[in-house]
N, C-alpha and C positions, 0 to 999 in steps of 0.2 A: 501798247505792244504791237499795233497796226497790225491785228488780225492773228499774229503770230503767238506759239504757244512754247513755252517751254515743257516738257514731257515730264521732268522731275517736278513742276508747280502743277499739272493737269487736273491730277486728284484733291488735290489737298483744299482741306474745308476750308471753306470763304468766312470770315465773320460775318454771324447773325445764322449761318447755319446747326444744323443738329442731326448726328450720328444717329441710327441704332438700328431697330430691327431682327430679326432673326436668320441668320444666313446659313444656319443646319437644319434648315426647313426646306424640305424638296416632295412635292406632292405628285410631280407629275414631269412626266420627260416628253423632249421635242426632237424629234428626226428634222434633222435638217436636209429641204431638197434639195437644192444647188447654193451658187453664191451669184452675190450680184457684182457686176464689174462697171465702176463707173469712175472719172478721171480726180477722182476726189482721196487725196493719196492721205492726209490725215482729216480729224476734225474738224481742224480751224477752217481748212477748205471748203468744207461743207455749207450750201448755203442753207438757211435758217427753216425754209421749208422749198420744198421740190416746186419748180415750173412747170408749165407745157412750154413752153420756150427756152426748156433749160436746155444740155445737152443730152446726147445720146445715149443710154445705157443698157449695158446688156446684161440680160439675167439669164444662168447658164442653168440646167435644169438639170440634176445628174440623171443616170441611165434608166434607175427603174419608174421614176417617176416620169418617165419623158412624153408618155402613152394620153399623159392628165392633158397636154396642150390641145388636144384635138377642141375644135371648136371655138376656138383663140383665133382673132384674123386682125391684118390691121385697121385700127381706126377705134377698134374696141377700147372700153375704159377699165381697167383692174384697180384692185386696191391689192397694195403690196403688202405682208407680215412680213417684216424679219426682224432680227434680232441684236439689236444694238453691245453687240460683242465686247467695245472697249469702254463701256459704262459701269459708273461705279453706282452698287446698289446696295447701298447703306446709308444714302441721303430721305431723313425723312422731312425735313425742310432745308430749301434751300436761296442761296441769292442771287439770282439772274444781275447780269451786270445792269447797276442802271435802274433798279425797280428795290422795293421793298421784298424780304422774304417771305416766301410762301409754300405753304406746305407742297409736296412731291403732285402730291393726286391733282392741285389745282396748277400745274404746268407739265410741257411739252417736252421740257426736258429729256431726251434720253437717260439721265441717270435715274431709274425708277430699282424698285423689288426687283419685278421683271420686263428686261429691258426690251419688248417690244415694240415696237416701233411701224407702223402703218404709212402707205404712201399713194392717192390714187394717181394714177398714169397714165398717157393716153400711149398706144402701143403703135408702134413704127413701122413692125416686123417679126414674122413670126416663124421662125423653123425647126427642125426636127430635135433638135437640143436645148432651146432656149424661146426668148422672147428680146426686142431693141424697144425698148419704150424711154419716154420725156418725163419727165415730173420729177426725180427721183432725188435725196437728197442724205446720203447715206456714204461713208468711206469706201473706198474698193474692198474688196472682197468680204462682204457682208453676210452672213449664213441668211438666206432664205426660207422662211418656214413656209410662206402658202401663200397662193396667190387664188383670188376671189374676181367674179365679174364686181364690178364697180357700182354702187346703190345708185338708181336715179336720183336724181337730186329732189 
């Protein structure tokens, strides 16, 4: 398919995968602060995990939360939460292309229960609405839950 995806075959189960779960289970809700904006216009574009030499992206921070950045300068390293919006989450094993199946929890997958998804970054730029950070590997306009100083290694 040379990278390319058809939208109507996206979701649909791979053989060797398995459906289930329980999707009327909601235990807890997520405010979303901004969105991330990065030139990754569907999936397939997306690279496999985030660079420091990848391109530029920007995470918009909406208004009440704007106050949180203080403290954030460039050069700093964050680890990004958000939340993988177009994932389907009813896969409890699945088949990576190329690999044997394996359950959800022992892959990287975006398609999980809950499709959170983490990214550390090194940051660009920092202003009164947002943040320009490298690493990031997520479709454009991706809901943001939170953003963390970055664990020493």
């Amino acid at each position: 398919m040379n990278g390319a995806h058809d939208a109507s075959t996206w979701h649909a189960t791979r053989p060797g995968e398995v459906e289930g779960g329980d999707a009327s289970r909601a235990d807890a809700t997520i405010a979303f602060i901004g969105l991330i904006r990065t030139p990754f216009a569907t999936r397939a574009e997306c690279p496999r995990r985030g660079a420091p030499d990848g391109p530029e992206c920007r995470i918009e921070i909406e208004g009440p939360w704007r106050a949180a950045l203080r403290g954030i300068s460039a050069g700093d390293r964050l680890e990004v939460l958000y939340w993988m919006h177009l994932a389907r989450r009813d896969l409890l094993v699945q088949a990576p292309k190329e690999r044997a199946p394996s359950g959800t929890f022992a892959l990287r997958s975006p398609n999980r229960p809950n499709p959170i998804a983490s990214s550390v970054v090194d940051v660009v730029a920092v202003d009164a609405d947002g943040v320009t950070v490298r690493g990031l590997d997520c479709v454009d306009g991706t809901p943001l839950v939170d953003l963390k100083p970055a664990r020493a290694a």
